[in-house]
Structure formats: C-alpha cells, structure tokens
N, C-alpha and C positions, 0 to 999 in steps of 0.2 A: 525144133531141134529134138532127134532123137535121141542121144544121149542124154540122161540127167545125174544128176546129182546132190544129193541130200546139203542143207546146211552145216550139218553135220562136218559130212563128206570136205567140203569147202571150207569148213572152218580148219580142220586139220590140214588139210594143204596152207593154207594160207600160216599158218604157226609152222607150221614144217620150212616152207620158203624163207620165214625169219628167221628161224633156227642154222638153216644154211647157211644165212647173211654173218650173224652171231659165228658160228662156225668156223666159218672161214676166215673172217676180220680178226679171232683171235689166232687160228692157230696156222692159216694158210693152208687147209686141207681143205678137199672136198667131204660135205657128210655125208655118212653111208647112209645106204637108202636101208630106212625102217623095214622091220621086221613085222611078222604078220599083219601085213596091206591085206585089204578087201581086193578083191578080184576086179571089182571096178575100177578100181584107183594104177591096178598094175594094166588097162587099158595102154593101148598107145595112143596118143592125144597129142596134138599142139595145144601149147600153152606158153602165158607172156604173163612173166612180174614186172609189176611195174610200181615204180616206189617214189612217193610224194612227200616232198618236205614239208612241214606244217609249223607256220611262224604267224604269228600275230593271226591266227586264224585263217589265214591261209594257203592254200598245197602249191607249192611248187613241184614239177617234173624235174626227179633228183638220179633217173634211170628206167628206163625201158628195154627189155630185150626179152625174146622166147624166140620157140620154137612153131614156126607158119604150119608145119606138117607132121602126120598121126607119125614121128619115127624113131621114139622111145617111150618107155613105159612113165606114166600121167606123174607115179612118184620123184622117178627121176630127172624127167625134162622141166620139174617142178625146181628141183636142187641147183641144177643147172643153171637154169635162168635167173633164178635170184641170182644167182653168185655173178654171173655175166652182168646182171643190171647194176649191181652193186661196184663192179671192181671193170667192168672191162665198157661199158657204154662209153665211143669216143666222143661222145658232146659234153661229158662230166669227168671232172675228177673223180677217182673213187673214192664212195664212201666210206668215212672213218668210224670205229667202233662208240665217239663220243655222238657222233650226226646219229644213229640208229634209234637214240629215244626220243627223237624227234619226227623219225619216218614212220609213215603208212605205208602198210603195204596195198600192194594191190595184184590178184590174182585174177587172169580171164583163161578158161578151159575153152579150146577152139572145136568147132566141125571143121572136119576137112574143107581146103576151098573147092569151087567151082566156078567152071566159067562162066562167066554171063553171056549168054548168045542174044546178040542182035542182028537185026536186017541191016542196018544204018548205026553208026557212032551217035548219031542224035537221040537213039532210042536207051543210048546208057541211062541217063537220069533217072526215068520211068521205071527202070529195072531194080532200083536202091530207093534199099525204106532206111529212112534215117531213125536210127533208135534201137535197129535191129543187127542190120548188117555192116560188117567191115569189109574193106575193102584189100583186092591188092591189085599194083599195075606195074603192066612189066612189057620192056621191051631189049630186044635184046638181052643183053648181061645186066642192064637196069630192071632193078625187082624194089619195090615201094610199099610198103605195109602200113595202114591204121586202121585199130581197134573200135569196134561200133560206137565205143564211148566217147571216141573224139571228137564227133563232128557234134555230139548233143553237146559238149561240153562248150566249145567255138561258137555255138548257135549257128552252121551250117547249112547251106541247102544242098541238093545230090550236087549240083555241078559244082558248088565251092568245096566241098568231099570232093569229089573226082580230080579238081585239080590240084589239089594238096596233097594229094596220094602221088600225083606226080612228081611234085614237088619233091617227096619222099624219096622218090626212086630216084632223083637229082637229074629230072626230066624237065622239061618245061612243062608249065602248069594247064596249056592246051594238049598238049601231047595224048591225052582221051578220045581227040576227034580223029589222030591220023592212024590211018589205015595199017592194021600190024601192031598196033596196041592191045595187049590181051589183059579182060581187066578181069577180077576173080573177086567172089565174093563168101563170105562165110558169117556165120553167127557166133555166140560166146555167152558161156555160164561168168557171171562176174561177180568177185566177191574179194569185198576191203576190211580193213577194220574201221570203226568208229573214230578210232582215236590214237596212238602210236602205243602196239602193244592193248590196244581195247579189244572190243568186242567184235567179232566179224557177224557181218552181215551180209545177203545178198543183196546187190546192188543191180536196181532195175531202172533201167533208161527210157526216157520218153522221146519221141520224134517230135 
C-alpha cells in the first residue's frame, strides 16, 4: 500500500468518527469537518466505520458502512460514514446515544479497487491473500463489499471469501465462477480502539 498513515494520523480519525456518532445522536446535524487537517487526511480516500458492540466481552456488528471509492476528502467520508453506520445501516436499528459507551469503533482507510484479471474464474482464489485484501463483486446493478478483516475474522479461505462477497452483493454464493462476474480487489489501513472510547491502535490481520 502506497498510502500511509501515521498512528497518530488514525488515532484522530477514529475520535473524529466518534465525535460525529456523539454529534449527531445528540443534536441531528452533520459535524463540520475540522479545521486545520494535515494535507494527508484532506486526501480523497474510501473509507468504512464500522462499530462493534461490546457485552460480556464480546463485539457484536452493531453497523457498517463507507465509502468503496477515493470521492471525498479522508476527513469528511470519515463524518459521513460514521454517521451512516450509526443511524442509516438497514440490518440495525440505529444507534442510541446510551449504546455509544458500549461501542468500538472501528475505522479502515481503503486503496482504490482494482480488477482482478484472470485467464479462468478458477484462477480467482490464487489471486486473494487473505489477511490482506478485500474484496468486491459485482454484476450487473449487484455490487457486494467485504473488508480484508472479515474473512480472518470467519477463519475463511479465498473461495469461502469469494462466496460471501457474493452473498453480499445478494448473488448467489457461486456467482464468482460465471462468466461477467467482475471481482475487485483492494487493501486497508485499519485502526479500532482498545475498548469503547480507549485507546486506538492499529490493527494488523494475519492470513
């Protein structure tokens, strides 16, 4: 990945994305985007919050949503997507201002995608490293996204990724093998907190 970014860097997005959630839950505005940003952070970037319940020691998926493509600047597709994961994800109710001290957040800074080119649909698998890459699949008006961290997190292999990205896109979960399936692939800076409102850290995934 060419892009980087400091912890630093990642820790203030990720308090920035809470701040938005906070934000908006109380007052129903969007927050305006900080003032003197570093030049990196005013990049344009895809980027995805995504915010995990935390009970009895364990995260629940409590909202997910961003931005798949570089086509607003990192601080503000940052504001956005909290706010979207928090209030507009339709597999959740949205979250309430008393759930917030109990969520993680979680922030991933995307590469642009890229296609995967193959000779054969069989040579998909081969082409995805788990640990690294996310995925997307798309056919037609169906478009399907998951973040590199999901398939470590499921204990995955590339073709149980690949069909779950289908699944995503509310394809069938072979739907990778037929011909006109365009699958795209991309990397991610990821960084959570510790603990709801802790410490952020970056977060590094193994295959």
């Amino acid at each position: 990945m060419s892009f980087k970014l400091s912890l630093k860097e990642g820790e203030s997005l990720v308090k920035l994305a809470r701040n938005a959630i906070d934000h908006f839950l109380k007052t129903g505005e969007k927050l305006p985007v900080p003032k003197n940003v570093s030049r990196r952070l005013m990049q344009k970037c895809g980027v995805f919050v995504t915010l995990n319940y935390v009970e009895a020691g364990t995260k629940v998926l409590r909202g997910c949503i961003g931005y798949p493509e570089p086509t607003l600047p990192l601080v503000e597709a940052t504001i956005d997507s909290a706010i979207s994961s928090a209030a507009n994800d339709p597999r959740f109710p949205p979250v309430t201002l008393n759930e917030l001290d109990k969520i993680v957040v979680e922030l991933s800074v995307l590469t642009p995608p890229q296609i995967i080119e193959v000779k054969t649909s069989k040579d998909y698998p081969s082409k995805i490293k788990i640990g690294s890459d996310g995925l997307i699949v798309e056919r037609g008006w169906s478009k399907g996204l998951l973040l590199p961290q999901v398939p470590v997190e499921w204990h995955w292999n590339e073709e149980e990724f690949l069909s779950n990205c289908c699944i995503k896109a509310g394809l069938p979960p072979d739907c990778w093998v037929i011909e006109g399936t365009k699958i795209y692939s991309f990397q991610a800076i990821i960084f959570e907190e510790e603990s709801p409102k802790g410490k952020v850290k970056r977060k590094e995934l193994e295959g």
